[in-house]
C-alpha positions as CSV (number, residue, x, y, z in Angstrom):
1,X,39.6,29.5,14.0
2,X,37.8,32.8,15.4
3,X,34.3,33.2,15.3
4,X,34.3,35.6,12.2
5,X,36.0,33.2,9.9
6,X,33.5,30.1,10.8
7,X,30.8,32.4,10.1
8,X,32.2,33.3,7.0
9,X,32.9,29.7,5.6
10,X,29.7,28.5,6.7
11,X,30.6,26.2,9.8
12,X,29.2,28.0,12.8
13,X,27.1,26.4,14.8
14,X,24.4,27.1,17.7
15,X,25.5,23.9,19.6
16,X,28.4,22.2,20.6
17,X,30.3,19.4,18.6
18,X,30.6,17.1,21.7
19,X,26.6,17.4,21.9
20,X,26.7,15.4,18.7
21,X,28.6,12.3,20.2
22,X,25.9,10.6,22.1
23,X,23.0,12.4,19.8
24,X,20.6,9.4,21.0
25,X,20.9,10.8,24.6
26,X,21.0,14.5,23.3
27,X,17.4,14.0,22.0
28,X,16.0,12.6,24.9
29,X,17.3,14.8,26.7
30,X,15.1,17.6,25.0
31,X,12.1,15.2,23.9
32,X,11.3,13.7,27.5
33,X,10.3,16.9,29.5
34,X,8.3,17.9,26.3
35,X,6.8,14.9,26.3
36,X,5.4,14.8,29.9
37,X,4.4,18.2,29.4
38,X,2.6,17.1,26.0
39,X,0.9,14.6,28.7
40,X,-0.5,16.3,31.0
41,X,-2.0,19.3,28.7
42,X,-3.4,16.9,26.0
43,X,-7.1,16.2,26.5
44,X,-8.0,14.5,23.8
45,X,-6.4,11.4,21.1
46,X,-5.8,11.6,17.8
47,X,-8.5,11.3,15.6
48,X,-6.9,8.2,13.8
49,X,-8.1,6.2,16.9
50,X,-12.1,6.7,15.6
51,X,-11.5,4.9,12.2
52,X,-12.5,1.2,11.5
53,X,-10.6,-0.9,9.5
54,X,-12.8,-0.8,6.6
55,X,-12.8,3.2,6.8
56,X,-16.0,3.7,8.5
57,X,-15.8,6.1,12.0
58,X,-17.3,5.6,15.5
59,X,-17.1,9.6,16.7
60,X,-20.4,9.5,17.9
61,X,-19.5,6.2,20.7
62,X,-19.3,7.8,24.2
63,X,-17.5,4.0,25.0
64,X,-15.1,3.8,22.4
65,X,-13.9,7.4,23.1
66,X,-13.3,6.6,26.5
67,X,-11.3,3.6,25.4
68,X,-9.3,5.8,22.4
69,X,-8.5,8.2,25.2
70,X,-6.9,5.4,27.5
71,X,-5.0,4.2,24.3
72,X,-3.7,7.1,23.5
73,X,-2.6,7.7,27.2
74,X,-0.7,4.3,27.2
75,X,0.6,5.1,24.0
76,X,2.3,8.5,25.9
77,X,3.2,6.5,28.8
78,X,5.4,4.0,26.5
79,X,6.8,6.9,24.9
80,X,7.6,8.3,28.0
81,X,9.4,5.1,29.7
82,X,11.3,4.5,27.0
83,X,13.2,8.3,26.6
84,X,13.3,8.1,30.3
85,X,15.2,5.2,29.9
86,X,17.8,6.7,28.0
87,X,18.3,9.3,29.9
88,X,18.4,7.5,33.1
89,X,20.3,4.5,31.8
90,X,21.8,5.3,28.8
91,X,24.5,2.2,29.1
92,X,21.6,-0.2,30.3
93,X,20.1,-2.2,33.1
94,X,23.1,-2.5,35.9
95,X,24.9,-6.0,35.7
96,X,24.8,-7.7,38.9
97,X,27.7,-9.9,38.4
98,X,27.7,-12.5,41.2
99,X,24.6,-13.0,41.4
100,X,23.5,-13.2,37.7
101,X,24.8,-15.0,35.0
102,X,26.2,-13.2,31.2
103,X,23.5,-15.0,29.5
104,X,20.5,-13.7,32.1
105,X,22.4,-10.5,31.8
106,X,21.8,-10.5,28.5
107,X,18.6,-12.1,27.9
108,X,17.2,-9.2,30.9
109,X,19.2,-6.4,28.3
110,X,17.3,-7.9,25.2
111,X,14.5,-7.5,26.9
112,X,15.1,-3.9,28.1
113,X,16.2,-2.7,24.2
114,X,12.9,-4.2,22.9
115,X,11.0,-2.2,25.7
116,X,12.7,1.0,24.5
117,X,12.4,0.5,20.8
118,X,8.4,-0.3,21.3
119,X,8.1,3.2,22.7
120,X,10.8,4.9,20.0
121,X,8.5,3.0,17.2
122,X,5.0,4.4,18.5
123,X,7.0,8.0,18.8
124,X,8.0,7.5,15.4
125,X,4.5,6.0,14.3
126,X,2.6,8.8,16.1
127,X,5.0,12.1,15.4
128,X,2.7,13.7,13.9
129,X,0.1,13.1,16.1
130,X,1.7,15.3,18.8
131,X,-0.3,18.1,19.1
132,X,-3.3,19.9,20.8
C-alpha cells in the first residue's frame, strides 16, 4: 500500500509496527534517559511527602524536608533500576546452568520480577509527580 492511500484510510503511522512487539522494552527505552535526566535537574520532592496521615502538613520542618528529599531520591533511584533493567536484561538475570539449580534459577528470577515491578508501581504511583 503507498503512502497516500494509508493516509487516506487512516492507518499511517509515525512509528514502526515491529516497535510495537516488545512495547515493554520500547518504553524503557524512551522513559529511562528521561528519567535520569528528571534526576539530576529535580531539586525538590513532591509536595505529597509533607502531609500527615490525619491531613495535617509539616512544611515548616527543616528535618523532615531533608528526609522527604532523600525519599523522593530513592523513590527515582528504584524507578531508575528497574527501566534499566529492562533495557539491559530484558529476558532476565543470566542462568548459570551448572552451577545453579532450575529452582534457585527461578527463586533468584522471582526475586528480580518483584524488584522491577516495585519500581514500575512507584512510577505508576508517582506519574504525576514527575515534574519541576
Amino acid at each position: 500500500m503507498n503512502k497516500r492511500l494509508r493516509k487516506k484510510r487512516g492507518i499511517y503511522t509515525k512509528f514502526k509496527d515491529k516497535e510495537t512487539y516488545s512495547l515493554d522494552y520500547t518504553i524503557a527505552c524512551f522513559v529511562l534517559p528521561r528519567l535520569k535526566r528528571f534526576k539530576e535537574l529535580d531539586k525538590g520532592c513532591p509536595s505529597i511527602f509533607f502531609f500527615n496521615e490525619d491531613g495535617s502538613t509539616h512544611f515548616n520542618d527543616e528535618g523532615r524536608t531533608e528526609s522527604a528529599h532523600q525519599e523522593w531520591q530513592d523513590i527515582l533511584d528504584c524507578m531508575i533500576y528497574s527501566f534499566e533493567q529492562i533495557v539491559n536484561n530484558p529476558m532476565g538475570p543470566d542462568y548459570d546452568y551448572p552451577n545453579e539449580s532450575f529452582e534457585d534459577y527461578s527463586i533468584r528470577y522471582k526475586m528480580w520480577q518483584n524488584s522491577i515491578q516495585e519500581g514500575l508501581d512507584y512510577f505508576a504511583k508517582y506519574f504525576m509527580n514527575l515534574w519541576w
